[in-house]
Backbone of each chain as nested JSON, in Angstrom:
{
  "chains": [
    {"id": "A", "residues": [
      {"number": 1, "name": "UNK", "atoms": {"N": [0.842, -1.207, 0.0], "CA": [0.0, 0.0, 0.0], "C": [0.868, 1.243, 0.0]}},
      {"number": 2, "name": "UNK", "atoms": {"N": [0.466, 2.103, -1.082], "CA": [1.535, 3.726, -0.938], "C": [0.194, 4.628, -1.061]}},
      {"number": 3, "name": "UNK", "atoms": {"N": [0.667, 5.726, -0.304], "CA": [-0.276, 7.14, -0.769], "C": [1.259, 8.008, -0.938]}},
      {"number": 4, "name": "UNK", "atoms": {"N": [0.052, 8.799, -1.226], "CA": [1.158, 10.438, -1.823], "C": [0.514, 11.559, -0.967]}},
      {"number": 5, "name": "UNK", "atoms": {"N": [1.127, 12.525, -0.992], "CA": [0.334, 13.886, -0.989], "C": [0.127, 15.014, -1.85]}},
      {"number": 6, "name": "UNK", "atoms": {"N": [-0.959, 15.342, -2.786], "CA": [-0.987, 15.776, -3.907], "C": [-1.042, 17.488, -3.539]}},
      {"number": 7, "name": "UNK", "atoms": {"N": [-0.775, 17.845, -4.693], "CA": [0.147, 19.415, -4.668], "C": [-0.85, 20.268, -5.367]}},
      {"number": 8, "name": "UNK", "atoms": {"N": [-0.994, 20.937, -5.61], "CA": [-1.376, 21.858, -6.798], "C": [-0.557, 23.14, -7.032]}},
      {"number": 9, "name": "UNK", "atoms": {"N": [-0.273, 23.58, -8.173], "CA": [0.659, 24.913, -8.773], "C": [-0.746, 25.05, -9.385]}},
      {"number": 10, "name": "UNK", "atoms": {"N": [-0.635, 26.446, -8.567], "CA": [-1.538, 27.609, -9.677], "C": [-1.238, 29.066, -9.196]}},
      {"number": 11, "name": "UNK", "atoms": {"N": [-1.103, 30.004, -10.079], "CA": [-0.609, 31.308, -10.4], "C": [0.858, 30.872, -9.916]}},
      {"number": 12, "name": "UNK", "atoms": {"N": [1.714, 29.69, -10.57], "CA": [3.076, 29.483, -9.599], "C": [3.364, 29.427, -8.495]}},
      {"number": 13, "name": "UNK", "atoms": {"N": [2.163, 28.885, -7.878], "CA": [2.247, 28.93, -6.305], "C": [2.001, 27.393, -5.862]}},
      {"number": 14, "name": "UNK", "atoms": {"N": [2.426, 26.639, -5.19], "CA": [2.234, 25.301, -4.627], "C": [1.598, 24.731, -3.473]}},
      {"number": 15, "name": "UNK", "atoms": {"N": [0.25, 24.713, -3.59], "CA": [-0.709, 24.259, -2.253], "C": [-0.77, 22.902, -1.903]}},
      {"number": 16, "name": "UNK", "atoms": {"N": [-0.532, 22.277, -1.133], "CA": [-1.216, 21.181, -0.527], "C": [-2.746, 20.761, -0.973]}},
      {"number": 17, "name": "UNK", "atoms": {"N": [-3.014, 19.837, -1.465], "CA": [-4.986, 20.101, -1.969], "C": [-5.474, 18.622, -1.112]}},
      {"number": 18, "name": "UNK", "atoms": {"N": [-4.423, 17.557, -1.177], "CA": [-5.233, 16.518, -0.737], "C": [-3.749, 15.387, -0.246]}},
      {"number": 19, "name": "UNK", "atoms": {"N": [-4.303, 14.986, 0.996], "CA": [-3.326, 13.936, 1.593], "C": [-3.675, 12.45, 1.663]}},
      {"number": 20, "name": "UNK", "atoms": {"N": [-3.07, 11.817, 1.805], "CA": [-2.858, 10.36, 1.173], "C": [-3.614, 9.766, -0.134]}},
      {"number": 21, "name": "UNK", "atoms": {"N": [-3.579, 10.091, -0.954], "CA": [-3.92, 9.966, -2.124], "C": [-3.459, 8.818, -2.13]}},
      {"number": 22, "name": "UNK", "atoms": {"N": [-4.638, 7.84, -2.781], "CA": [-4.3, 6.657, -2.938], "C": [-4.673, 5.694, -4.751]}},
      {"number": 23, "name": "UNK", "atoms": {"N": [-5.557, 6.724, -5.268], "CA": [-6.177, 6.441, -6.401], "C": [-6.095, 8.218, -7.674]}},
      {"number": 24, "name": "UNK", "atoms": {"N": [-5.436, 7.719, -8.665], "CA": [-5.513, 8.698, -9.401], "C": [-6.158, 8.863, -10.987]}},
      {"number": 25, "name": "UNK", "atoms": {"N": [-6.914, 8.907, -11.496], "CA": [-7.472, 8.967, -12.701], "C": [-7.49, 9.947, -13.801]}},
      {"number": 26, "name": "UNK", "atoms": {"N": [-6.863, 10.155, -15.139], "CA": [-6.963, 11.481, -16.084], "C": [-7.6, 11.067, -16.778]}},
      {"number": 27, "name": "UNK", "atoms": {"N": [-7.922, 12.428, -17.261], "CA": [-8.912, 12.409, -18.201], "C": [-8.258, 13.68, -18.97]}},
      {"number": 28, "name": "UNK", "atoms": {"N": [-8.541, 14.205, -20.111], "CA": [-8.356, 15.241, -21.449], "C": [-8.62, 16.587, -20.282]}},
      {"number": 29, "name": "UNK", "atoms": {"N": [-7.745, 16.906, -19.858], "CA": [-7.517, 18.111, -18.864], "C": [-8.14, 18.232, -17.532]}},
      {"number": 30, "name": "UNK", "atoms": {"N": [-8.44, 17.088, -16.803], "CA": [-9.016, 16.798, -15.549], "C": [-8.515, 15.67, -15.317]}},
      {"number": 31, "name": "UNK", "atoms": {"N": [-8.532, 16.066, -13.934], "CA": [-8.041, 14.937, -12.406], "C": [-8.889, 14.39, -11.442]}},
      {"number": 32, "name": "UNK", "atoms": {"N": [-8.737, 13.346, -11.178], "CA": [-9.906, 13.052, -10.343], "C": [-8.9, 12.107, -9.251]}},
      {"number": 33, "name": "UNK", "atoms": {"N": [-8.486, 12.496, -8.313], "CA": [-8.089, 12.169, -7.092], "C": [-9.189, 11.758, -5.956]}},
      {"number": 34, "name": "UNK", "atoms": {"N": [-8.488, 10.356, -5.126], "CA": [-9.298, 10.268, -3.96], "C": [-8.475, 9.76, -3.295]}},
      {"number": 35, "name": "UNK", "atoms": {"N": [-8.699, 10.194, -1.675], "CA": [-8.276, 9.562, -0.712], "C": [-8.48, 8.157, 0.522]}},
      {"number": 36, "name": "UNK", "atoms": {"N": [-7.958, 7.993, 1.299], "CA": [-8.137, 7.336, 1.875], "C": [-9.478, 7.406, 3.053]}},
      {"number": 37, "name": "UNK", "atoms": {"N": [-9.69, 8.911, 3.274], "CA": [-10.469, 9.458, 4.208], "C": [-12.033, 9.342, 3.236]}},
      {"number": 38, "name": "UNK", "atoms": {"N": [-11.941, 9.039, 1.876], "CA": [-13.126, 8.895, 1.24], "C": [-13.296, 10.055, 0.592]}},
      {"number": 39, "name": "UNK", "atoms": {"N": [-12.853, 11.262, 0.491], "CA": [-12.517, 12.667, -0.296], "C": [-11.814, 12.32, -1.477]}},
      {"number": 40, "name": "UNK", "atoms": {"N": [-13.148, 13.113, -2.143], "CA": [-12.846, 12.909, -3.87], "C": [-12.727, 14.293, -4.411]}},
      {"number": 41, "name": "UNK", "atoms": {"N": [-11.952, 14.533, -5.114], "CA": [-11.528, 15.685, -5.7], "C": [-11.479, 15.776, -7.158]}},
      {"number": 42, "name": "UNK", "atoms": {"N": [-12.263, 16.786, -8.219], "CA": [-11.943, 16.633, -9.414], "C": [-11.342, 17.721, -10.123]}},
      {"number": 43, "name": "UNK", "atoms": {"N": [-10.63, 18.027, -10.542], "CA": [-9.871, 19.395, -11.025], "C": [-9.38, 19.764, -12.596]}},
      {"number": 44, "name": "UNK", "atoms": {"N": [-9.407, 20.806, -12.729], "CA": [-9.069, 21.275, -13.873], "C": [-7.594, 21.373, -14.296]}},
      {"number": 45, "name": "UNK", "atoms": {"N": [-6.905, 20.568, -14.474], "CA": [-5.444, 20.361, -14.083], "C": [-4.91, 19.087, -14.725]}},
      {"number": 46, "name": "UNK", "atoms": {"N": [-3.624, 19.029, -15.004], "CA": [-2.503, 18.329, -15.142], "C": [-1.826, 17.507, -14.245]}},
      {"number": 47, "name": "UNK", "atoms": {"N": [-1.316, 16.5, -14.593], "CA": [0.129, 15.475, -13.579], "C": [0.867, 16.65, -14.222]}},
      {"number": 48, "name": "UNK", "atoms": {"N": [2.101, 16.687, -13.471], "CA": [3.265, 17.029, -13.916], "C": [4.258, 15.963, -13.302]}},
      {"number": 49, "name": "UNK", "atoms": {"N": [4.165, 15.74, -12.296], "CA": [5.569, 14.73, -11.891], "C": [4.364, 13.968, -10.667]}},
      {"number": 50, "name": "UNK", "atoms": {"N": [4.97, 12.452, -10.136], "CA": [5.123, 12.348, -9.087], "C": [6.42, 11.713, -8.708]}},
      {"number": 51, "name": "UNK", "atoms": {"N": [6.966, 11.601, -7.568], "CA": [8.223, 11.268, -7.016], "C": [7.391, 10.302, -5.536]}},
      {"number": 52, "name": "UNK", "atoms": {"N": [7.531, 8.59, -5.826], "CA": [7.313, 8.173, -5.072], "C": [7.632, 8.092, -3.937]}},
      {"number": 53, "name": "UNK", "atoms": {"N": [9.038, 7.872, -3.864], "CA": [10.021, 8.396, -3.217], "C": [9.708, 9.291, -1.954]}},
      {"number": 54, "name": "UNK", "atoms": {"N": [9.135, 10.148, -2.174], "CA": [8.866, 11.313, -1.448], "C": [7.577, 11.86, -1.027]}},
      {"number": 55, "name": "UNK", "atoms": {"N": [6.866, 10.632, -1.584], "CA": [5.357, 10.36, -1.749], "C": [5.006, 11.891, -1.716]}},
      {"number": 56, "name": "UNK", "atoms": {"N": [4.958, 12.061, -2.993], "CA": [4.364, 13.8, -3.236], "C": [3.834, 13.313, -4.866]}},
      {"number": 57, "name": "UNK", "atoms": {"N": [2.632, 14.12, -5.394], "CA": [2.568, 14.489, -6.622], "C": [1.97, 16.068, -6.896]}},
      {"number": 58, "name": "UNK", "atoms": {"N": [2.668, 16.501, -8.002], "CA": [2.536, 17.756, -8.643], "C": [1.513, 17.799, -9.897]}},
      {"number": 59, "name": "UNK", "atoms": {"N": [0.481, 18.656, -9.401], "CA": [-0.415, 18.613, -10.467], "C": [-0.221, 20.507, -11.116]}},
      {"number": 60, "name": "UNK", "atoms": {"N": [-0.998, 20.64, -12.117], "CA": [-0.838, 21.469, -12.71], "C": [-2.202, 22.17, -13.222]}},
      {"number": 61, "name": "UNK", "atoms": {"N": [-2.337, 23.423, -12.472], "CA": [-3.725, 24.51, -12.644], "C": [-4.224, 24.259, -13.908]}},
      {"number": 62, "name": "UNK", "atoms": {"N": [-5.353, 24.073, -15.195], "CA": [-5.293, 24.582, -16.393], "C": [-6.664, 25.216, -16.442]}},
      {"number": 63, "name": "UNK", "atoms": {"N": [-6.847, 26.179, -17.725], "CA": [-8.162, 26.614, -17.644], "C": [-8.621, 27.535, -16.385]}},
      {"number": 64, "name": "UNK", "atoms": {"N": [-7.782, 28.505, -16.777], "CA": [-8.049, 28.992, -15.149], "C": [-9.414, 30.11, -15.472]}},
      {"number": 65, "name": "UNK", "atoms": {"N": [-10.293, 29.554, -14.275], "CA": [-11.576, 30.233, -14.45], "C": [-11.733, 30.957, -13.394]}},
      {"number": 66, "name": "UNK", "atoms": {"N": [-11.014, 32.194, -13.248], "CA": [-10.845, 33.568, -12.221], "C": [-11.713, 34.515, -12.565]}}
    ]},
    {"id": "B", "residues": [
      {"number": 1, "name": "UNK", "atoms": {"N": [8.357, 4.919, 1.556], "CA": [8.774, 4.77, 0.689], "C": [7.622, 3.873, -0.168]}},
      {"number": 2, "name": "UNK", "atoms": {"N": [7.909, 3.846, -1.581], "CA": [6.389, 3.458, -2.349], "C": [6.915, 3.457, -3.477]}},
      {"number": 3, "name": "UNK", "atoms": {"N": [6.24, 2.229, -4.197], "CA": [6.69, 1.892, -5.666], "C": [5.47, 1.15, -6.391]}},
      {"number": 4, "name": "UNK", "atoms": {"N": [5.8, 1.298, -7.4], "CA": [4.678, 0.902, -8.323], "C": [5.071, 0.302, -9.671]}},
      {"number": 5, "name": "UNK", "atoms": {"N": [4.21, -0.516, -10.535], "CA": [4.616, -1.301, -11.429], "C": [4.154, -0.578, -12.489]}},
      {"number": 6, "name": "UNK", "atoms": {"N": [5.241, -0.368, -13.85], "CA": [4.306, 0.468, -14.792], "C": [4.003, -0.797, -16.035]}},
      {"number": 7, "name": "UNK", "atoms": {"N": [2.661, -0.297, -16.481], "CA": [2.139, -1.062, -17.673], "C": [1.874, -0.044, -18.922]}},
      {"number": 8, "name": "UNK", "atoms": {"N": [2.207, -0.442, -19.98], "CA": [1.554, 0.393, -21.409], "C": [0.749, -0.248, -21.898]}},
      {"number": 9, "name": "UNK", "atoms": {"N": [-0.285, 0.355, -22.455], "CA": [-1.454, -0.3, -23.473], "C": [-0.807, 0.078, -24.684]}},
      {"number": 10, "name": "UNK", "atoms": {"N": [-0.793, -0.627, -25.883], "CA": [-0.376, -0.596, -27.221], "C": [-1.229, -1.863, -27.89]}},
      {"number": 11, "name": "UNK", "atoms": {"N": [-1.919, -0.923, -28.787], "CA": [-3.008, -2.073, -29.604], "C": [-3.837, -2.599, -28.887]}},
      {"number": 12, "name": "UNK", "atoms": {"N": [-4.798, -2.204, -27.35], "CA": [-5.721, -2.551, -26.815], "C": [-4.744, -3.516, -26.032]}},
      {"number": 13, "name": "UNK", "atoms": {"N": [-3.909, -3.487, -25.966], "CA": [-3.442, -4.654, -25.331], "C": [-1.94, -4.532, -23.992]}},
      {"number": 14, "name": "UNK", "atoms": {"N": [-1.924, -4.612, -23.032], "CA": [-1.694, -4.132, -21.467], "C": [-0.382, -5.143, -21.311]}},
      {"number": 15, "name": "UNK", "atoms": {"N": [0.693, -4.163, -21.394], "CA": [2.435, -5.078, -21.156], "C": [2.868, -4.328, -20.516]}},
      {"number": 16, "name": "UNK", "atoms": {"N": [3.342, -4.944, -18.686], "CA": [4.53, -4.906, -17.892], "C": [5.261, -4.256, -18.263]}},
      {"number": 17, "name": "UNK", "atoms": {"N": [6.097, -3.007, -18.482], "CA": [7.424, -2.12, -19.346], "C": [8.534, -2.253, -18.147]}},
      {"number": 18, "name": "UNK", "atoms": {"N": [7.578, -1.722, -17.028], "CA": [8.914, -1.588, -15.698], "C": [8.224, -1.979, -14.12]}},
      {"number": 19, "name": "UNK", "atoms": {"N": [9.161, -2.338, -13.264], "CA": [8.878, -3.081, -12.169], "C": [9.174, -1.926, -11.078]}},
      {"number": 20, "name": "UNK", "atoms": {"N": [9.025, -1.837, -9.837], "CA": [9.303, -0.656, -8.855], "C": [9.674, 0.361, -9.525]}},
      {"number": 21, "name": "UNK", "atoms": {"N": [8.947, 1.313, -9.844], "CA": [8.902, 2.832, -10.074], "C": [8.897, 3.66, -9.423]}},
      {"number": 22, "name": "UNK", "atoms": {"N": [9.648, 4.727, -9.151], "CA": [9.641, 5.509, -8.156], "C": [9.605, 6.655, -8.41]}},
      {"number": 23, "name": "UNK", "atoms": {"N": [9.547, 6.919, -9.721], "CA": [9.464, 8.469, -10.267], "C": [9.173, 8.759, -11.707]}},
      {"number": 24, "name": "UNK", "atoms": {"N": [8.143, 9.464, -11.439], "CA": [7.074, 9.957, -12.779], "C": [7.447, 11.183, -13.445]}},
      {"number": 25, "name": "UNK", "atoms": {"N": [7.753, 11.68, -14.713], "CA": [8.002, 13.116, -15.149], "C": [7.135, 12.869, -16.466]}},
      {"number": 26, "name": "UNK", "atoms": {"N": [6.19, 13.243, -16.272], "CA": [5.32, 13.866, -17.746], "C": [5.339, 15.384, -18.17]}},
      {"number": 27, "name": "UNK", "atoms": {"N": [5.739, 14.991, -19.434], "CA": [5.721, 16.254, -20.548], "C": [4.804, 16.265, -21.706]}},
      {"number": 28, "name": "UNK", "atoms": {"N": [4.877, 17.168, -22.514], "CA": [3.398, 16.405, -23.527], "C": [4.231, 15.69, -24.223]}},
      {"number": 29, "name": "UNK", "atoms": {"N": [2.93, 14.555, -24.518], "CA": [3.453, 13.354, -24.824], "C": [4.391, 12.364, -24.642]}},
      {"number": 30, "name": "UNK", "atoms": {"N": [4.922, 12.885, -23.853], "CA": [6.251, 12.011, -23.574], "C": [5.866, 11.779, -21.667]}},
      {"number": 31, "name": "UNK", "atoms": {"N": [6.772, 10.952, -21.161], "CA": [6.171, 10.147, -20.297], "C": [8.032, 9.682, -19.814]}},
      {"number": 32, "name": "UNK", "atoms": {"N": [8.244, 9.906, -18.209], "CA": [9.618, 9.47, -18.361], "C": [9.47, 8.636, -17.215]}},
      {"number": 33, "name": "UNK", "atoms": {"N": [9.655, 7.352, -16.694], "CA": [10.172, 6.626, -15.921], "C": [10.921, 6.157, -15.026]}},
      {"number": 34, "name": "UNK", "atoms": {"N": [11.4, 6.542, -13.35], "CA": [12.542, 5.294, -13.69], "C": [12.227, 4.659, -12.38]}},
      {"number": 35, "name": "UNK", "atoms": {"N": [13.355, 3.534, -12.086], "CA": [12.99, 2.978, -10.944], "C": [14.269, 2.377, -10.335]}},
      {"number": 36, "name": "UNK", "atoms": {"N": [14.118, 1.325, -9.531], "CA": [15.296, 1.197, -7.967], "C": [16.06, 0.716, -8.363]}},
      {"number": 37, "name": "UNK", "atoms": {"N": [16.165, 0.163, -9.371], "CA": [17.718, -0.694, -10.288], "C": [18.101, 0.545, -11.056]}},
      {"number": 38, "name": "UNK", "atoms": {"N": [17.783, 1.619, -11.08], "CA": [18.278, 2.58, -12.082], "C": [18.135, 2.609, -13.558]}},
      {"number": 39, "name": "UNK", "atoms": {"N": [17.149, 1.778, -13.708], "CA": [16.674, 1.82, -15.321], "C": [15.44, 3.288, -15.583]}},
      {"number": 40, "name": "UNK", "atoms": {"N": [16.127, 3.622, -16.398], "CA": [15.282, 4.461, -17.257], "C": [14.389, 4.449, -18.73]}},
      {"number": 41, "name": "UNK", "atoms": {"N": [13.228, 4.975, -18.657], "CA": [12.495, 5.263, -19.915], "C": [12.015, 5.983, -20.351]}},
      {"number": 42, "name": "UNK", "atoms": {"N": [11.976, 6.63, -21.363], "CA": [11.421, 7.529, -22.022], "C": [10.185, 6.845, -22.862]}},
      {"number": 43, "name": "UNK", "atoms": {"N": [8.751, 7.85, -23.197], "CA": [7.845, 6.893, -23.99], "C": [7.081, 8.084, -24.281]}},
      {"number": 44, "name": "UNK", "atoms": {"N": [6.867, 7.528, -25.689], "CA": [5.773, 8.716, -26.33], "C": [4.441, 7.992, -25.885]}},
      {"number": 45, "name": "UNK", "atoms": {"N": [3.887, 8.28, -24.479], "CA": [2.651, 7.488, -24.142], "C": [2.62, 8.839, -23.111]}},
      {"number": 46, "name": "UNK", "atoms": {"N": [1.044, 8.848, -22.911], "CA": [0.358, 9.386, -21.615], "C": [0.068, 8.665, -20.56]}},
      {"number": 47, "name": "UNK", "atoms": {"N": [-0.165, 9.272, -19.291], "CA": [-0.539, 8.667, -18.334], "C": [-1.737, 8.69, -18.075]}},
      {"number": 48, "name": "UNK", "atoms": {"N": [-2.379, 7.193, -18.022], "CA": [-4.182, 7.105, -18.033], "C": [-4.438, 6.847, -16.077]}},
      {"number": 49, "name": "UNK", "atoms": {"N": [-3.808, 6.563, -15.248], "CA": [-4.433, 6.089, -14.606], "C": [-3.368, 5.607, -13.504]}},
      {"number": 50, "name": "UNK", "atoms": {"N": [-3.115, 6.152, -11.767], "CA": [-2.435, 4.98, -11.113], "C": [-3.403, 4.636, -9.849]}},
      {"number": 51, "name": "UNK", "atoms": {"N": [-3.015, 3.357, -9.71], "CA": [-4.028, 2.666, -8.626], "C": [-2.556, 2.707, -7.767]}},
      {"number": 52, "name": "UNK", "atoms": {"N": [-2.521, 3.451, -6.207], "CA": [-1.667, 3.106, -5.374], "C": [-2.054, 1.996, -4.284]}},
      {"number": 53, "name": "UNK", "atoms": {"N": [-2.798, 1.629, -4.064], "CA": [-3.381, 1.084, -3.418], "C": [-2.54, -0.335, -4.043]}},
      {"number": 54, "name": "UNK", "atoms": {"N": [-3.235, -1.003, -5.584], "CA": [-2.787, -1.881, -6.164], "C": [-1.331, -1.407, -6.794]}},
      {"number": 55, "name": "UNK", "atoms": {"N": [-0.517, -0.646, -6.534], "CA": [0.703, -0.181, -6.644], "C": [0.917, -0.973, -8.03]}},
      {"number": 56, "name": "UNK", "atoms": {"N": [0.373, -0.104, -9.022], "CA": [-0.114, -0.191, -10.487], "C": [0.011, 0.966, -11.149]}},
      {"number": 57, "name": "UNK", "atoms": {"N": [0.658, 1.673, -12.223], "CA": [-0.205, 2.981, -13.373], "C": [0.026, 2.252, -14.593]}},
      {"number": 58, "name": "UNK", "atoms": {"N": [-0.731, 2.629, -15.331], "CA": [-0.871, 2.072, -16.63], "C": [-1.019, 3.753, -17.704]}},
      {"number": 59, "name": "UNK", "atoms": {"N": [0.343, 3.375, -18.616], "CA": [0.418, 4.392, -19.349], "C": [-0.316, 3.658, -20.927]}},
      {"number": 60, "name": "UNK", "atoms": {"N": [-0.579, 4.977, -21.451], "CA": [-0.834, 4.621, -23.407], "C": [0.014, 4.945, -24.24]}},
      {"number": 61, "name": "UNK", "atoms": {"N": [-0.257, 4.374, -24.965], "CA": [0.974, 4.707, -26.217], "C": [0.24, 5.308, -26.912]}},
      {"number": 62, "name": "UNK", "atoms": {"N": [1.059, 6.804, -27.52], "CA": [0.405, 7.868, -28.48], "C": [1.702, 8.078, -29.488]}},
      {"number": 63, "name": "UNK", "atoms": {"N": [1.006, 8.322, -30.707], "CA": [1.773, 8.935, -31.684], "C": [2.578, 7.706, -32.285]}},
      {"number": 64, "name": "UNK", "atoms": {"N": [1.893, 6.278, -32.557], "CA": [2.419, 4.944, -32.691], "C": [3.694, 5.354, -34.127]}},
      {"number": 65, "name": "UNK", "atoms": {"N": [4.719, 4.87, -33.78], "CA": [5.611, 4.862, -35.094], "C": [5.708, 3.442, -35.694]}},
      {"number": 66, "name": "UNK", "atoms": {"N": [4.685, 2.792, -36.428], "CA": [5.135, 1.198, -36.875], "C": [5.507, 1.347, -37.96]}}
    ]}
  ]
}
Protein backbone atom coordinates (compact mmCIF):
# COMPACT_ATOMS: atom_id res chain seq x y z
CA UNK A 1 0.00 0.00 0.00
CA UNK A 2 1.54 3.73 -0.94
CA UNK A 3 -0.28 7.14 -0.77
CA UNK A 4 1.16 10.44 -1.82
CA UNK A 5 0.33 13.89 -0.99
CA UNK A 6 -0.99 15.78 -3.91
CA UNK A 7 0.15 19.41 -4.67
CA UNK A 8 -1.38 21.86 -6.80
CA UNK A 9 0.66 24.91 -8.77
CA UNK A 10 -1.54 27.61 -9.68
CA UNK A 11 -0.61 31.31 -10.40
CA UNK A 12 3.08 29.48 -9.60
CA UNK A 13 2.25 28.93 -6.31
CA UNK A 14 2.23 25.30 -4.63
CA UNK A 15 -0.71 24.26 -2.25
CA UNK A 16 -1.22 21.18 -0.53
CA UNK A 17 -4.99 20.10 -1.97
CA UNK A 18 -5.23 16.52 -0.74
CA UNK A 19 -3.33 13.94 1.59
CA UNK A 20 -2.86 10.36 1.17
CA UNK A 21 -3.92 9.97 -2.12
CA UNK A 22 -4.30 6.66 -2.94
CA UNK A 23 -6.18 6.44 -6.40
CA UNK A 24 -5.51 8.70 -9.40
CA UNK A 25 -7.47 8.97 -12.70
CA UNK A 26 -6.96 11.48 -16.08
CA UNK A 27 -8.91 12.41 -18.20
CA UNK A 28 -8.36 15.24 -21.45
CA UNK A 29 -7.52 18.11 -18.86
CA UNK A 30 -9.02 16.80 -15.55
CA UNK A 31 -8.04 14.94 -12.41
CA UNK A 32 -9.91 13.05 -10.34
CA UNK A 33 -8.09 12.17 -7.09
CA UNK A 34 -9.30 10.27 -3.96
CA UNK A 35 -8.28 9.56 -0.71
CA UNK A 36 -8.14 7.34 1.87
CA UNK A 37 -10.47 9.46 4.21
CA UNK A 38 -13.13 8.90 1.24
CA UNK A 39 -12.52 12.67 -0.30
CA UNK A 40 -12.85 12.91 -3.87
CA UNK A 41 -11.53 15.68 -5.70
CA UNK A 42 -11.94 16.63 -9.41
CA UNK A 43 -9.87 19.39 -11.02
CA UNK A 44 -9.07 21.27 -13.87
CA UNK A 45 -5.44 20.36 -14.08
CA UNK A 46 -2.50 18.33 -15.14
CA UNK A 47 0.13 15.47 -13.58
CA UNK A 48 3.27 17.03 -13.92
CA UNK A 49 5.57 14.73 -11.89
CA UNK A 50 5.12 12.35 -9.09
CA UNK A 51 8.22 11.27 -7.02
CA UNK A 52 7.31 8.17 -5.07
CA UNK A 53 10.02 8.40 -3.22
CA UNK A 54 8.87 11.31 -1.45
CA UNK A 55 5.36 10.36 -1.75
CA UNK A 56 4.36 13.80 -3.24
CA UNK A 57 2.57 14.49 -6.62
CA UNK A 58 2.54 17.76 -8.64
CA UNK A 59 -0.42 18.61 -10.47
CA UNK A 60 -0.84 21.47 -12.71
CA UNK A 61 -3.72 24.51 -12.64
CA UNK A 62 -5.29 24.58 -16.39
CA UNK A 63 -8.16 26.61 -17.64
CA UNK A 64 -8.05 28.99 -15.15
CA UNK A 65 -11.58 30.23 -14.45
CA UNK A 66 -10.85 33.57 -12.22
CA UNK B 1 8.77 4.77 0.69
CA UNK B 2 6.39 3.46 -2.35
CA UNK B 3 6.69 1.89 -5.67
CA UNK B 4 4.68 0.90 -8.32
CA UNK B 5 4.62 -1.30 -11.43
CA UNK B 6 4.31 0.47 -14.79
CA UNK B 7 2.14 -1.06 -17.67
CA UNK B 8 1.55 0.39 -21.41
CA UNK B 9 -1.45 -0.30 -23.47
CA UNK B 10 -0.38 -0.60 -27.22
CA UNK B 11 -3.01 -2.07 -29.60
CA UNK B 12 -5.72 -2.55 -26.81
CA UNK B 13 -3.44 -4.65 -25.33
CA UNK B 14 -1.69 -4.13 -21.47
CA UNK B 15 2.43 -5.08 -21.16
CA UNK B 16 4.53 -4.91 -17.89
CA UNK B 17 7.42 -2.12 -19.35
CA UNK B 18 8.91 -1.59 -15.70
CA UNK B 19 8.88 -3.08 -12.17
CA UNK B 20 9.30 -0.66 -8.85
CA UNK B 21 8.90 2.83 -10.07
CA UNK B 22 9.64 5.51 -8.16
CA UNK B 23 9.46 8.47 -10.27
CA UNK B 24 7.07 9.96 -12.78
CA UNK B 25 8.00 13.12 -15.15
CA UNK B 26 5.32 13.87 -17.75
CA UNK B 27 5.72 16.25 -20.55
CA UNK B 28 3.40 16.40 -23.53
CA UNK B 29 3.45 13.35 -24.82
CA UNK B 30 6.25 12.01 -23.57
CA UNK B 31 6.17 10.15 -20.30
CA UNK B 32 9.62 9.47 -18.36
CA UNK B 33 10.17 6.63 -15.92
CA UNK B 34 12.54 5.29 -13.69
CA UNK B 35 12.99 2.98 -10.94
CA UNK B 36 15.30 1.20 -7.97
CA UNK B 37 17.72 -0.69 -10.29
CA UNK B 38 18.28 2.58 -12.08
CA UNK B 39 16.67 1.82 -15.32
CA UNK B 40 15.28 4.46 -17.26
CA UNK B 41 12.49 5.26 -19.92
CA UNK B 42 11.42 7.53 -22.02
CA UNK B 43 7.85 6.89 -23.99
CA UNK B 44 5.77 8.72 -26.33
CA UNK B 45 2.65 7.49 -24.14
CA UNK B 46 0.36 9.39 -21.61
CA UNK B 47 -0.54 8.67 -18.33
CA UNK B 48 -4.18 7.11 -18.03
CA UNK B 49 -4.43 6.09 -14.61
CA UNK B 50 -2.44 4.98 -11.11
CA UNK B 51 -4.03 2.67 -8.63
CA UNK B 52 -1.67 3.11 -5.37
CA UNK B 53 -3.38 1.08 -3.42
CA UNK B 54 -2.79 -1.88 -6.16
CA UNK B 55 0.70 -0.18 -6.64
CA UNK B 56 -0.11 -0.19 -10.49
CA UNK B 57 -0.20 2.98 -13.37
CA UNK B 58 -0.87 2.07 -16.63
CA UNK B 59 0.42 4.39 -19.35
CA UNK B 60 -0.83 4.62 -23.41
CA UNK B 61 0.97 4.71 -26.22
CA UNK B 62 0.41 7.87 -28.48
CA UNK B 63 1.77 8.94 -31.68
CA UNK B 64 2.42 4.94 -32.69
CA UNK B 65 5.61 4.86 -35.09
CA UNK B 66 5.13 1.20 -36.87
Amino acid sequence: MCEVNAYLIKNGEETLIMERVYKLDLQENQVHIENLFGEQKFLSASLKEINFEKNRMVLEKTGEKS
